[in-house]
Structure formats: structure tokens, C-alpha cells
N, C-alpha and C positions, 0 to 999 in steps of 0.2 A: 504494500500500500504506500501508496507518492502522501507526504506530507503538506500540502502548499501554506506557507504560513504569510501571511502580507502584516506588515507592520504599519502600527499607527497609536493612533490615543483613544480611547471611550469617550463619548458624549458628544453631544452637538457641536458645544464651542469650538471642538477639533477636527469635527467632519469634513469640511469643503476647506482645507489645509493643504501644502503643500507635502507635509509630514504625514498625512493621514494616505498620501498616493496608494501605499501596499495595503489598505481598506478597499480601497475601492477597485483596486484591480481583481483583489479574491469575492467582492459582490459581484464583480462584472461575469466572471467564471461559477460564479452560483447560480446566475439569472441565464447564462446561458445555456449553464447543462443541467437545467431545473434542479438544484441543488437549493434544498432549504438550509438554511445559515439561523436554525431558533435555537440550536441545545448550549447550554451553557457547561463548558466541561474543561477541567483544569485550567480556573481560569483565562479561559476563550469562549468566544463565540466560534461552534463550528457547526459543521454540516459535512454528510460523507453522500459519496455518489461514485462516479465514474466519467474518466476523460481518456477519452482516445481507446477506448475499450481497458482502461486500467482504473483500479478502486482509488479514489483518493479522498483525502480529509483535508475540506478547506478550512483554514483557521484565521478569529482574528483577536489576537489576544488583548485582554483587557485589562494589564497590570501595570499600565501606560508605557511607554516607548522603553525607557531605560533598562526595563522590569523583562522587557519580552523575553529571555531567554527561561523565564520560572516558566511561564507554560507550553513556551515549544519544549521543553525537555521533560515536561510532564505529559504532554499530550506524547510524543516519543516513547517516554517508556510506558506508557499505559498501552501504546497500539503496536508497541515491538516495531517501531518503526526502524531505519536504518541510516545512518548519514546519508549513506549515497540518494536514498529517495525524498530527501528533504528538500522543499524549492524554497527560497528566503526570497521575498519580494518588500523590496525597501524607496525611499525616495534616498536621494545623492546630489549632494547642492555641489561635491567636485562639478559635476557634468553638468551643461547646457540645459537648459528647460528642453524637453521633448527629446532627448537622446535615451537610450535605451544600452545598456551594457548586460551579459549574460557573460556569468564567469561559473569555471567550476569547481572553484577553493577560492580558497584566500584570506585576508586582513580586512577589519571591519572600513579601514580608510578613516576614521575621523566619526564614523556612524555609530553610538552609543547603543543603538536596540541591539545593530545587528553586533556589536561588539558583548554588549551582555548575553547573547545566543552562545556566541563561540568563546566564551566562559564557562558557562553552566555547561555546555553539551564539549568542554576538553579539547575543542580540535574545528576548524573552521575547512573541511573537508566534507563540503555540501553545497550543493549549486545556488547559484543567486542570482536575482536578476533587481540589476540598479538602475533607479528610474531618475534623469537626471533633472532636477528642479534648479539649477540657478537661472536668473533673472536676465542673466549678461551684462547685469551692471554693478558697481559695487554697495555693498552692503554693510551701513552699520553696525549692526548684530544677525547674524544667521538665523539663533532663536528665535529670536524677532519675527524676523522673514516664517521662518518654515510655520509656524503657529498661528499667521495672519491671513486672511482671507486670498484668494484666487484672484490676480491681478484680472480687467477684462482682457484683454489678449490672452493669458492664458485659456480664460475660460473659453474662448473660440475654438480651443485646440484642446483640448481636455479628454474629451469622447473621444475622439482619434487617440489619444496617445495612449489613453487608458485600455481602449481595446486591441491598441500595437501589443502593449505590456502582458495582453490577457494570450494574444496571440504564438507570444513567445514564452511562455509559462506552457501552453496546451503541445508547443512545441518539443518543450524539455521533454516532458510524459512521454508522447508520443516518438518521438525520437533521436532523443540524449540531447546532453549538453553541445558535444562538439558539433555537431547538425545545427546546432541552436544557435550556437554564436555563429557559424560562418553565414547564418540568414538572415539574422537580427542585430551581430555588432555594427558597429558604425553608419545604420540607416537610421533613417525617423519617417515616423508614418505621413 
């Protein structure tokens, strides 16, 4: 069973966030492959179903950004899951707004969820896909930025990117990482 976890924060205030992106890419992937996202289960919201003919468990943990690694590594060992079938889907202010990175290990870069993940789970040997929110222009506080409302240009492009990110997530499943990156790095939808 494929893990797909999207990071983000609980509540409204955080919802249409630049931080909240790996929310909405694992709603995008629940609305599409009729996955209901209601059980409340090691601290996450998730929902289990099937993509690309393989069982997965969408997550969207709720112990806010920093925290996320308590319940991907609970949801993990409750479903015997495996590093390799883990997908991390995060936002990444390094990269441009609308860029899209699929890697298949690595260092969190500066990202605090995904850096609590590969904490708690010992080993950051699990595929990710970085969605990249910078603004293109310089930024007083990042915090600031990531936590604050969808510039309107963003929002113009939002659905596109979001369903690029959902596209390449059903990708991994469907046909590993390295398939993944070579059709999804350095595009934008």
C-alpha cells in the first residue's frame, strides 16, 4: 500500500495558503479517484482507495506543519507501510511558484514538516514531490508569505498546478519515481 501524505496546517485560517499546497493536492487525488478523506486516524485526516490499480492511503495530517512527521510515522507503522511507498507532497519556497520537483530521497532543504518526517521515520529514503511557491520576488519573512492568503495571479494558476502536482503523484504509483521525474522535472503545467 502507497502512503501519499500532503503536508499542510488544520483549519480554515491555513486552507487557501501557500503552505497548505500538499492539502490540496491529496483533496485533488481524493475527488478524483472518489476517495472519501472523513476518518480521523493517527492524527490525520485520511481516506484509503486505489490509484492506478494500487491500494493507497491518502493523508492529511493534522498536528500542524512542524509536527507532521508524529503521524506519517504512525499512520506507517499502523498500515506496515514501507519507505519506498511513501509519497511526501510539500510546498518549497527554494522553487519558483508553479515548478514542480519529484525526487527520490533526500534532505528536507530548509522545509521543517518535511524535515520532522525524516526525523521520526530515521532516514529520508522516500519519494517526494516539491511544489515550488516562491513569489519571484523578495520576501521579508517567508512565514509571513507561506501562511498568507493566494496572491490573484497565483490564484489564476492554482487548479493547473495543483492538478500538474496531482498528476505527478498518480504518476509515482503508477510508474516509479524515475518515470516521474524524467516527465515532470523541470516542466510546469
Amino acid at each position: 500500500m502507497f502512503l501519499v501524505a500532503g503536508l499542510g496546517n488544520p483549519g480554515e485560517r491555513y486552507a487557501a495558503t501557500p503552505h497548505n499546497l500538499g492539502f490540496l493536492v491529496v483533496e485533488m487525488l481524493a475527488a478524483r479517484h472518489g476517495i472519501r478523506m472523513t476518518r480521523k486516524e493517527c492524527q490525520a485526516v485520511i481516506g484509503q482507495g486505489t490509484i492506478a490499480g494500487k491500494p493507497v492511503l491518502l493523508a492529511k495530517p493534522q498536528t500542524f506543519m512542524n509536527l507532521s512527521g508524529i503521524a506519517v510515522k504512525s499512520l506507517m507503522d499502523k498500515n506496515e507501510i514501507a519507505l519506498q511507498d511513501l509519497v511526501l507532497v510539500y510546498d518549497e519556497l527554494d522553487l519558483p511558484w508553479g515548478s514542480l520537483r519529484v525526487r527520490p530521497k533526500g534532505s528536507p532543504a530548509g522545509h521543517n514538516g518535511a524535515k520532522d518526517v525524516i526525523a521520526k521515520l530515521g532516514s529520508g529514503e522516500f519519494a517526494r514531490v516539491r511544489l515550488g511557491v516562491h513569489p519571484g520576488h523578495p520576501l521579508q519573512s517567508g512565514a509571513d508569505y507561506l501562511l498568507s492568503g493566494f496572491s490573484r495571479q497565483q490564484n489564476e494558476t492554482l487548479e493547473k498546478f495543483i492538478s500538474f502536482a496531482a498528476d505527478a503523484t498518480e504518476s509515482i504509483i503508477a510508474e516509479g519515481v524515475e518515470k516521474s521525474m524524467t516527465g515532470f522535472n523541470g516542466t510546469q503545467p
